[in-house]
C-alpha positions in Angstrom: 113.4 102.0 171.9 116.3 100.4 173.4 118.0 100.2 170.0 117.6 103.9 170.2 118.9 104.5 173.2 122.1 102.7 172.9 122.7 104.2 169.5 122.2 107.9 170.9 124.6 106.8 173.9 127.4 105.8 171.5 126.8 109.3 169.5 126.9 111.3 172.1 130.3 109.4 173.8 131.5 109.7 169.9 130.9 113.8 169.6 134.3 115.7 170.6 132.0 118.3 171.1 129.9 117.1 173.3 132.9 115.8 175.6 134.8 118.6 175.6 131.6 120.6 176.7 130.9 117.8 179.6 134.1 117.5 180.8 134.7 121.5 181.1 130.9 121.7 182.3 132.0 119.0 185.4 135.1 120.8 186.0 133.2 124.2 187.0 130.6 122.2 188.5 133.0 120.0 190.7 135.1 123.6 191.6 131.7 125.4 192.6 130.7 122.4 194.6 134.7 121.8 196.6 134.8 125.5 197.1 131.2 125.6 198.8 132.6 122.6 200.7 136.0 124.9 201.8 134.0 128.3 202.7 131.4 126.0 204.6 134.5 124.3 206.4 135.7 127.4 207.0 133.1 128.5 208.6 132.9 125.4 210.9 136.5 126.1 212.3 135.6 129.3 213.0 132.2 128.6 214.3 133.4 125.8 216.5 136.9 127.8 217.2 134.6 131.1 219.0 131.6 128.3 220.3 135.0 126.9 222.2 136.1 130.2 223.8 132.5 131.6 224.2 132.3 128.1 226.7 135.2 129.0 227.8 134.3 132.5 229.0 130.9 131.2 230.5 132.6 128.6 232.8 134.9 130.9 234.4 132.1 133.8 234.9 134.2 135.8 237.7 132.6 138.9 239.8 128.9 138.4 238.4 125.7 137.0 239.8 123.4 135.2 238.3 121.2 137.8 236.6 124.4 139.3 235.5 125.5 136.3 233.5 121.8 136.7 232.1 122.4 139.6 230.7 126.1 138.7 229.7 124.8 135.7 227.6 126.5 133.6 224.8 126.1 133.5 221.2 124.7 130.4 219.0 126.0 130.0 215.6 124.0 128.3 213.2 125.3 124.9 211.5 125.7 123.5 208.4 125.5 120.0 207.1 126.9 118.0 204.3 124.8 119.2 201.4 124.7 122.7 202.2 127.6 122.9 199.7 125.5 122.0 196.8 122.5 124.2 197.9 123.3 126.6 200.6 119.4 128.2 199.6 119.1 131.2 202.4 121.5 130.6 204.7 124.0 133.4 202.6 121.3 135.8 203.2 119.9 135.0 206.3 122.7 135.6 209.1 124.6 132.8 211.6 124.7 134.4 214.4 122.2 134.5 217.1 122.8 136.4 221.1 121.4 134.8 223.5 120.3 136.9 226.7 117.5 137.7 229.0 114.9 139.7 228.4 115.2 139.8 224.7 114.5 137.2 221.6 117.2 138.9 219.4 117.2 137.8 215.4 120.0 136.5 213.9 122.5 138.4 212.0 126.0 138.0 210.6 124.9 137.8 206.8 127.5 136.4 204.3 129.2 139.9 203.4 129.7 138.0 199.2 126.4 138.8 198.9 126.0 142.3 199.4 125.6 144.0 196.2 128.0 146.9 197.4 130.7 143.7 197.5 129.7 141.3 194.3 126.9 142.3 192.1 126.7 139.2 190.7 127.6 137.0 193.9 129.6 133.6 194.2 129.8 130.8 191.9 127.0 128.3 193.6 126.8 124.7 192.7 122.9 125.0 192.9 123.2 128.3 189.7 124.8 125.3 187.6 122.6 122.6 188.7 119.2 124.5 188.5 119.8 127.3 185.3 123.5 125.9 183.3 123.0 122.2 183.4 119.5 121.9 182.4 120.1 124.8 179.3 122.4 122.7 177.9 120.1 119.2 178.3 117.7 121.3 176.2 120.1 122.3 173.6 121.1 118.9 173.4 117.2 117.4 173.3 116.4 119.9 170.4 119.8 118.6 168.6 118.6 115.0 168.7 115.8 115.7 167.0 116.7 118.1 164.5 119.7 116.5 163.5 118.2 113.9 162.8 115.2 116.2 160.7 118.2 117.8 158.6 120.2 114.9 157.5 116.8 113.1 156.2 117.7 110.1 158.7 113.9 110.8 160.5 112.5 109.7 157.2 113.9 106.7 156.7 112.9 105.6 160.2 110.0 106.2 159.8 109.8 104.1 156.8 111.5 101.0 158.3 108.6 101.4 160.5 109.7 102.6 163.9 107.1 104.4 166.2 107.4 107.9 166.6 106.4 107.2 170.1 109.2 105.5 170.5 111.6 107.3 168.9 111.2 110.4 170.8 111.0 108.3 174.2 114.8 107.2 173.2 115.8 110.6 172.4 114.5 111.9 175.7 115.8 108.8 177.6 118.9 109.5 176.3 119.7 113.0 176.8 118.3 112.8 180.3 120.6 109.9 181.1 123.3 111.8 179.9 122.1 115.1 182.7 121.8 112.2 185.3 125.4 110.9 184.7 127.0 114.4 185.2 124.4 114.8 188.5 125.6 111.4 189.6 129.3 112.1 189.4 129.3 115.5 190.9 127.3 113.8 193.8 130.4 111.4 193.9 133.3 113.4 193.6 131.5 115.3 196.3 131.1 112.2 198.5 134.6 111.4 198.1 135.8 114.7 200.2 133.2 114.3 203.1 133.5 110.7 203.8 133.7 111.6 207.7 130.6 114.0 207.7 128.2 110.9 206.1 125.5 109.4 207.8 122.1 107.8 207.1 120.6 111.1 207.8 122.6 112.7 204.9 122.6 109.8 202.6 118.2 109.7 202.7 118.8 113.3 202.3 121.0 112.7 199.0 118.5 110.2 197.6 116.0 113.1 197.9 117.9 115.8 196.5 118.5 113.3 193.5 115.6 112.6 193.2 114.1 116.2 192.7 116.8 116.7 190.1 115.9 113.5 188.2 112.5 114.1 188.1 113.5 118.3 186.9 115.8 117.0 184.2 113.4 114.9 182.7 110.1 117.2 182.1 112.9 119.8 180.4 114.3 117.3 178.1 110.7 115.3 177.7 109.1 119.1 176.8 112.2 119.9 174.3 111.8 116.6 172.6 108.6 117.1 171.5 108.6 120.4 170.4 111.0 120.0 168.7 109.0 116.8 166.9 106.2 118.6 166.5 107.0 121.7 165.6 109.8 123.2 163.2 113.1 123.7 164.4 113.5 127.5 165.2 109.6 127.2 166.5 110.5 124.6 168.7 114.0 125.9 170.1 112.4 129.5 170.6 109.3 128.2 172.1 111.5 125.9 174.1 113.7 128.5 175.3 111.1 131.2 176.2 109.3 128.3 178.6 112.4 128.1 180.4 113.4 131.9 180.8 109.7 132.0 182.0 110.1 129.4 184.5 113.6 130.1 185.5 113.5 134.2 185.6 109.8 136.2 185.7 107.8 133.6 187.2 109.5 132.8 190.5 110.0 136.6 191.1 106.1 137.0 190.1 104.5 134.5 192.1 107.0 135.4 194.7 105.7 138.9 194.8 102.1 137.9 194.6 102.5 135.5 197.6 104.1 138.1 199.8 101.3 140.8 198.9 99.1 137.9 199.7 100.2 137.3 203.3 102.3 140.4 203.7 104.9 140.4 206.9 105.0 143.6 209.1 107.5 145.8 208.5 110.4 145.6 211.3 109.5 148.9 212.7 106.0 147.9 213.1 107.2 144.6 214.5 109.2 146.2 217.0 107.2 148.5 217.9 104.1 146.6 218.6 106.3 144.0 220.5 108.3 147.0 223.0 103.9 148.2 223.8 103.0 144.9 224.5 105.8 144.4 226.7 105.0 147.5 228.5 102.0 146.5 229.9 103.6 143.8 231.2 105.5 143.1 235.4 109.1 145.0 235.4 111.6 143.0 236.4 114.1 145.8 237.4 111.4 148.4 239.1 110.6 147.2 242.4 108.2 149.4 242.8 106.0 148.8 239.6 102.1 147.6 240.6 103.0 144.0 239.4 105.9 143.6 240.9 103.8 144.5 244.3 101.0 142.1 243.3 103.7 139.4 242.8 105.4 140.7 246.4 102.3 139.8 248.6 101.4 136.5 246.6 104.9 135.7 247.7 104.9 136.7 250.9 101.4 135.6 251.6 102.9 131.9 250.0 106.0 132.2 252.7 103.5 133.4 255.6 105.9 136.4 256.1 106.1 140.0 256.7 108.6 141.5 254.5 111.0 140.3 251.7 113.7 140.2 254.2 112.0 137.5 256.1 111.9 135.3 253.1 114.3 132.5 253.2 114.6 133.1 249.2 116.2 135.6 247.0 112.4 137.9 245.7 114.7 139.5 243.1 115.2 136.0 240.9 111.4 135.2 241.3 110.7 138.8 240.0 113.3 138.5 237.1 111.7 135.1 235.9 108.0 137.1 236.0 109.3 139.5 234.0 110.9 136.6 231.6 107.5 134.5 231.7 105.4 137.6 230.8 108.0 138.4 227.9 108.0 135.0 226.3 104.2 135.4 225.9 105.1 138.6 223.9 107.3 136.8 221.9 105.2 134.0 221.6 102.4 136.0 219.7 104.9 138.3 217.6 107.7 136.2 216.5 105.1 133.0 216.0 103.1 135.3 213.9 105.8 136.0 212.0 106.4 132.0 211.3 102.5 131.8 210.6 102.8 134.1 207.8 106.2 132.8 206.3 104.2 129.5 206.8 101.2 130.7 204.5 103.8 132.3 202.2 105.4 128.8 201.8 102.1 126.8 201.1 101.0 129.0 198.5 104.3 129.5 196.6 104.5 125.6 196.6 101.2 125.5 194.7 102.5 127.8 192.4 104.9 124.4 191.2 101.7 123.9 189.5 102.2 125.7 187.0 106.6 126.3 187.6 108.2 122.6 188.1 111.3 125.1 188.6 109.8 126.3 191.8 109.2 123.2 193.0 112.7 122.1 192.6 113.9 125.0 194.1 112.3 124.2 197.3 112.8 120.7 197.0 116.8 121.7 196.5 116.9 124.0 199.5 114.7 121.3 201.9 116.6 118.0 201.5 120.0 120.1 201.8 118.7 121.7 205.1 119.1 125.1 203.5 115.5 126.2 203.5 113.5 129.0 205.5 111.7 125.7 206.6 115.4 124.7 208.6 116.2 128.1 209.6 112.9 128.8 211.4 113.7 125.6 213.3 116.8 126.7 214.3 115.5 129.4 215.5 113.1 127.6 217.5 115.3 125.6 219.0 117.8 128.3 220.2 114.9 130.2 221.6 114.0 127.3 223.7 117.5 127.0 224.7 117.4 131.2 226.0 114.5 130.1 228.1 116.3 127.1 230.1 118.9 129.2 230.2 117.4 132.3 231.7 115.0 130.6 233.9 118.3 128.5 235.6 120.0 131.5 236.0 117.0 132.8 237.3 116.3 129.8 239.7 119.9 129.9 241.3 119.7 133.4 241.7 116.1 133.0 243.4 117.1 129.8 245.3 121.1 129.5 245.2 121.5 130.4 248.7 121.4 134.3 248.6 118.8 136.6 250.1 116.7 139.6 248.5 118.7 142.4 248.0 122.2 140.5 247.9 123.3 141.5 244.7 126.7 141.0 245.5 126.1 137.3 245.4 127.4 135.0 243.4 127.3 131.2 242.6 130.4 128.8 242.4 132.0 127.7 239.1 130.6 124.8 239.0 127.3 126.0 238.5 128.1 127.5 235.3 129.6 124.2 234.1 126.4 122.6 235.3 124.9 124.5 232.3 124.3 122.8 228.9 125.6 124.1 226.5 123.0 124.4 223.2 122.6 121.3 221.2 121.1 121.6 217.5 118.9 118.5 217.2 118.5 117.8 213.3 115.4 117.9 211.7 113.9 114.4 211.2 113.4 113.3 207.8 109.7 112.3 208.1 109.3 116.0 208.9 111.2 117.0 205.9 109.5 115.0 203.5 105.9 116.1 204.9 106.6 120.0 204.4 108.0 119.1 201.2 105.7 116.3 199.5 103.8 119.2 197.6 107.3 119.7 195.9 107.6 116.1 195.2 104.2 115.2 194.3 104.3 118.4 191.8 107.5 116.9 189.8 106.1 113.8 189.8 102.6 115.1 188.3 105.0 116.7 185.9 106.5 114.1 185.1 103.7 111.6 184.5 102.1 114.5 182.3 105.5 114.6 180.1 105.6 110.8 179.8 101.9 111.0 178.5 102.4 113.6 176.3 105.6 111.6 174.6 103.5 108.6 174.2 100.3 109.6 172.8 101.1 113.5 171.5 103.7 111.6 168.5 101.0 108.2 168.4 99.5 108.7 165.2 101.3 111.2 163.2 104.6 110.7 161.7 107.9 113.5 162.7 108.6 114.8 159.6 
């Protein structure tokens, strides 16, 4: 097999063809990947650029109390990572911009205007369209070519009769051909490297091996598949049949199961959403009418608490205690709404990863868009994250207003400077791999399943009958 191997290496190094094709296939490939890496640079500078004057604009709050600044806020943008240049999966669709404020969990918005279809109806070149649909069309072109060359020029024959094992024959072929994918992966990977040196850290190189990994594992069922259909079977059989598996896998399938899983666990539509969120919150305490029943019922806890008479007698500010009620009892609004929302996506997920079952495709895709930090999976946590941030936010400016010094009724208060520097700024912790590798194992395990079936296939399918 190793004799095999080497000889199919030297033919394909030998064919101009072949490296003309790879060395024009690598030059799109590395231009898709270095201008994801420049738009996604670009969009640091100007990220970090407004994230500098939005600080900016917080720390010198003038004329404004506490409660104000609540409602003034600050925006979050969302960040991007070293692979998101090879597989930026939803976050050109899903908006980088999130307001933070009180009273409100906004959603994020700011979409990437390329992918309207009023603007591009095709979109941007993406390194993840070559790596996932161009790349792996030509492997199989180039599997089905091993084999039938080797059919028409009556070469298969004469193996056969020097008395190599089919077996072993078409595990060189496939060997082969998928080293050949793995070399152009492997390069792009290092070109790609090369011009992010400063942004590389374990984090991202685990997360490499991953993403590699998926690809690897991919390449292989494709070329394995193609290899032995097109030993089996006769060469315009096996190239069609070939081809309509992955148009299947690639096109209708993702968009079927897709639609399946979403009438399966179907979201609320945003009016709905809205609407059921703005009656819930109805029924809740009203932070800006004194004079609503909770906001009494909270009044003589309060007072009761103090051993006072009257709100003036209160040696606190009542309005910042009745503006973190109202915050507390909204949070529980958006704890049931928005974290139904994730529960569903969450179903969504689970079952269109066991839908890699029978689509390896899909579970590359997800794979892809996981180990790059790309996926719903990452943008949910972000989301998370900054909401937790609102609440520490809100609730300090809450606390200073209820405790800073000022009485109820004293709107015209307002802290020092300092206090506004005293507040953190928001922090986006990564997601730890361990995480990322247990929402994503169903991905990896599928490949690998795949992959072991492929390998079986190769061995025994070709065993005991010759590839004429």
């Amino acid at each position: 097999m190793w004799k095999i191997i080497k000889n199919e290496g030297k033919s394909l190094i030998r064919s101009k063809v072949l490296l003309g094709l790879s060395i024009i296939f690598f030059l799109i490939l590395l231009c898709s990947v270095l201008l994801g890496k420049l738009q996604s640079d670009k969009q640091m500078q100007r990220s970090n650029l407004a994230k500098k004057q939005l600080r900016n604009q917080w720390e010198n709050i003038e004329g404004m109390n506490a409660h104000g600044a609540a409602h003034y806020g600050t925006y979050i943008f969302k960040p991007s990572n070293f692979l998101n240049g090879l597989d930026e999966g939803v976050n050109s669709v899903t908006g980088n911009v999130l307001r933070v404020e009180g009273h409100v969990q906004n959603e994020i918005v700011y979409a990437e205007a390329s992918q309207m279809q009023a603007v591009s109806k095709f979109g941007k070149l993406k390194s993840a369209l070559l790596l996932q649909y161009v790349l792996p069309l030509l492997l199989i072109f180039l599997a089905f070519h091993s084999i039938s060359s080797e059919k028409q020029s009556g070469r298969l024959k004469l193996l056969m009769l020097q008395g190599t094992e089919p077996s072993a024959l078409v595990w060189g072929k496939t060997v082969s051909v998928w080293l050949y994918g793995m070399a152009l992966l492997t390069l792009t990977l290092i070109f790609y490297a090369l011009f992010n040196l400063n942004n590389i850290d374990t984090e991202i190189i685990n997360r490499t091996l991953f993403f590699y990994l998926s690809y690897t594992l991919y390449y292989f069922i494709l070329i394995g598949l193609t290899v032995l259909f097109a030993a089996r079977a006769n060469a315009n059989l096996a190239l069609t049949s070939m081809l309509g598996i992955w148009i299947i896998w690639t096109v209708f399938l993702p968009n079927i199961l897709m639609s399946s899983v979403t009438n399966w666990h179907q979201l609320p539509s945003r009016n709905q959403f809205k609407e059921a969120m703005k009656e819930e919150r109805s029924q809740g305490i009203d932070g800006h009418n004194p004079y609503d029943e909770r906001v009494l019922e909270l009044e003589n806890q309060v007072l009761a608490e103090y051993g006072v008479d009257s709100l003036s007698q209160l040696p606190i500010n009542f309005d910042g205690l009745r503006m973190q009620a109202d915050e507390e009892f909204g949070n529980q609004v958006w704890n049931k709404h928005f974290g139904g929302l994730r529960s569903i996506l969450s179903q969504q997920k689970t079952s269109y990863q066991l839908a890699g079952i029978l689509n390896p495709f899909i579970s590359l895709q997800n794979a892809s868009m996981g180990f790059a930090a790309s996926d719903n999976f990452h943008h949910q946590e972000f989301l998370v994250q900054v909401e937790h941030y609102r609440r520490t936010l809100i609730k300090a400016l809450n606390d200073e207003h209820a405790f800073g010094g000022s009485k109820t009724g004293d709107w015209d208060w307002e802290p020092d400077k300092d206090f506004y520097k005293s507040v953190p700024d928001f922090k986006y912790q990564n997601t730890a791999l361990d995480n990322i590798l247990k929402n994503h194992l169903p991905d990896i395990m599928v490949l690998i399943g795949w992959t072991i079936l492929i390998g079986l296939l190769l061995v025994f399918a070709t065993k005991k009958m010759p590839i004429l």
